[in-house]
N, C-alpha and C positions, 0 to 999 in steps of 0.2 A: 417220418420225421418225428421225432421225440417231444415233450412239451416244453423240454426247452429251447428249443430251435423257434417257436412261436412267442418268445417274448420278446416286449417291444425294446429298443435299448434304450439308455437313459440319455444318450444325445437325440434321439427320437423322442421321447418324450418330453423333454426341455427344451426343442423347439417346435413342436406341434400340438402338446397338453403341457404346458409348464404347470408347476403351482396356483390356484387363483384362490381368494377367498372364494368360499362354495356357498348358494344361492340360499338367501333367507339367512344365512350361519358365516358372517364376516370375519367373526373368530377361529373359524376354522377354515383350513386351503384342504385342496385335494390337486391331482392334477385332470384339467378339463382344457377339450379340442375346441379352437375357437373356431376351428371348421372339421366336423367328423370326417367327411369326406375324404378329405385330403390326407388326414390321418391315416384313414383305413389302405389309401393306395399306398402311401407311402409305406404303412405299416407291412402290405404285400410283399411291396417291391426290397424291404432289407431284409424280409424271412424267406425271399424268392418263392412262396407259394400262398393260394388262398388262404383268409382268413378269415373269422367270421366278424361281424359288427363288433365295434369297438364301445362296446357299451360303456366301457370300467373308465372311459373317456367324457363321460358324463355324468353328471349329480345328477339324477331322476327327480322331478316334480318331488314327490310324494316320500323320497329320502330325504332332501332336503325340508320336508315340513315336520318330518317326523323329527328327525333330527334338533330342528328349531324348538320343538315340544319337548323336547328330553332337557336339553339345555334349558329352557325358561321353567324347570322341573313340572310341568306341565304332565309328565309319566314318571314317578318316581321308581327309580330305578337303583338309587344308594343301600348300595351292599349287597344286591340279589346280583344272580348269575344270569345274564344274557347269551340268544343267541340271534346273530344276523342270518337267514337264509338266503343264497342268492342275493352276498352283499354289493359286488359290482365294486365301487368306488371305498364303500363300506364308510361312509359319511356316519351315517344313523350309530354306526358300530362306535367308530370314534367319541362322537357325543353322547353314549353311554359312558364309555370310559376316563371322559372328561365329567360327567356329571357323579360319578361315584358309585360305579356299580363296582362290586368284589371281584367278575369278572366276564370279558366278554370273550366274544367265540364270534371270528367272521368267517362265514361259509361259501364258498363257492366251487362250482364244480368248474371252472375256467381257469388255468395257470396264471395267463397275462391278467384276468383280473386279481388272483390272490396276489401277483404280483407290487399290481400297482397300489391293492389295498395295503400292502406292506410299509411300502414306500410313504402313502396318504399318512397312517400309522406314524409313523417314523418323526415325519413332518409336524404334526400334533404334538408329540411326545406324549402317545397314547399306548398303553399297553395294551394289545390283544394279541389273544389265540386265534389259527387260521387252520383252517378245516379245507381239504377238498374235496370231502368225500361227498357223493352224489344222496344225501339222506332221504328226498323221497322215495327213492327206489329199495331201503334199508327196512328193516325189522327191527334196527338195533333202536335202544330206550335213547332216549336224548335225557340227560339232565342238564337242566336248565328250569329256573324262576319266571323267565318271559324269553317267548319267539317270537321276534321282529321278520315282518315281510313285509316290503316296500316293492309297489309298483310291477309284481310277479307273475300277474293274471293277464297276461296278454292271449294264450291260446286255450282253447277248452279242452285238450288233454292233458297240458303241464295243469292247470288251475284243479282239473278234478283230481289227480292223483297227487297234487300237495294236500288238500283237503283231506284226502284218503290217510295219506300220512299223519296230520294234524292229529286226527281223531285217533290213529294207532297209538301215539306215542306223547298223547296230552293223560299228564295224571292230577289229582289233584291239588289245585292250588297254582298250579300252571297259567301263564296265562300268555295269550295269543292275540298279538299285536298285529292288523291288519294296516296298511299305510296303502291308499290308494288315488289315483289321480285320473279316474272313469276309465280303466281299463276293463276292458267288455266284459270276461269271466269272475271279475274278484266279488265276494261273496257280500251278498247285500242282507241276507237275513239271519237273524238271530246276533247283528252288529249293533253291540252298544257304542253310541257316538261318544269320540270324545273332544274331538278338534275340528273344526272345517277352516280351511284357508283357500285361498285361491294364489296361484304361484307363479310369476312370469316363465313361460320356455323359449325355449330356439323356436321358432315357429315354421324354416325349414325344416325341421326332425318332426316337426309336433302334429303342422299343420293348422295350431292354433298359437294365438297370442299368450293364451295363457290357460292354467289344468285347474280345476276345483278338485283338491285334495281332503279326503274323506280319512280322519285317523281313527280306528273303534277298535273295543274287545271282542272277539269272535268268541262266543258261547257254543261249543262243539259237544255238550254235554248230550 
């Protein structure tokens, strides 16, 4: 099956993630499942084969705070070149693009999500670039002013070898935006703080009521 056989369609998406305002960022909509769940079968059931978690169906804790921080310029980012890694919804991406950066780049190695980032995009009347390409596994340089990671570090092989990346491909003046909400592997030292929030979730997805979102500069130096 091709990668476009696995996207979701836009009657599927308009009745199971329609537009909502996105969490902490009123001003801005994305589209978000008011039950994942149901999304994901449904989403099986019109691509007639598995698919994997519909993340791109969710504002992440830690994108939505980053995001919040970008808008309240909290991260000045007017006029530099952003890039989102593993942007999902690509929220944070948008509220770059909305706060005045030159330009943004949202990345992800997921069709259905550069899909729907598109679409979020569109919805904003936010201009970005969309990237698929898999870059921690790359050699290639990244140019870019600042890399945004939200919420990334869920396993300790993906978390070590973004890190690995990071440090390949940070030159100077670079800088490296960590957005996290206690996910086990994301890098606690050499993090300069720069925001803490705590962020209501779904608390079926989560587990808990709500995330302490940690936003800092990663010093890779």
């Amino acid at each position: 099956m091709g990668p476009a056989a696995s996207l979701p369609s836009p009657g599927l998406l308009e009745s199971l993630a329609p537009l909502r305002p996105a969490p902490l960022c009123p001003e801005l909509r994305a589209h978000q499942a008011g039950d994942v769940f149901a999304l994901w079968r449904a989403w099986e059931q019109e691509s007639g084969a598995e698919q994997g978690v519909p993340f791109w169906a969710i504002v992440w804790p830690a994108a939505a705070a980053l995001a919040r921080l970008i808008l309240d310029s909290g991260l000045d980012v007017a006029g530099k070149r952003l890039l989102e890694v593993g942007c999902g919804s690509a929220v944070a991406a948008i509220a770059a693009s909305r706060a005045g950066a030159a330009a943004v780049t949202a990345n992800d190695i997921s069709p259905a999500a550069l899909f729907v980032a598109r679409a979020n995009a569109e919805a904003n009347n936010a201009l970005l670039r969309f990237s698929p390409d898999n870059l921690i596994a790359s050699a290639a340089p990244v140019d870019t002013d600042i890399a945004l990671l939200a919420d990334l570090f869920y396993e300790r092989p993906v978390a070590e070898q973004t890190l690995a990346w990071l440090r390949r491909v940070r030159r100077p003046g670079m800088q490296v935006i960590v957005a996290d909400a206690g996910r086990p592997f994301a890098p606690r030292e050499r993090l300069t703080v720069l925001h803490e929030v705590d962020v209501p979730v779904n608390a079926d997805l989560e587990g808990v009521a709500a995330r302490h979102v940690i936003i800092g500069q990663l010093d890779l130096a």
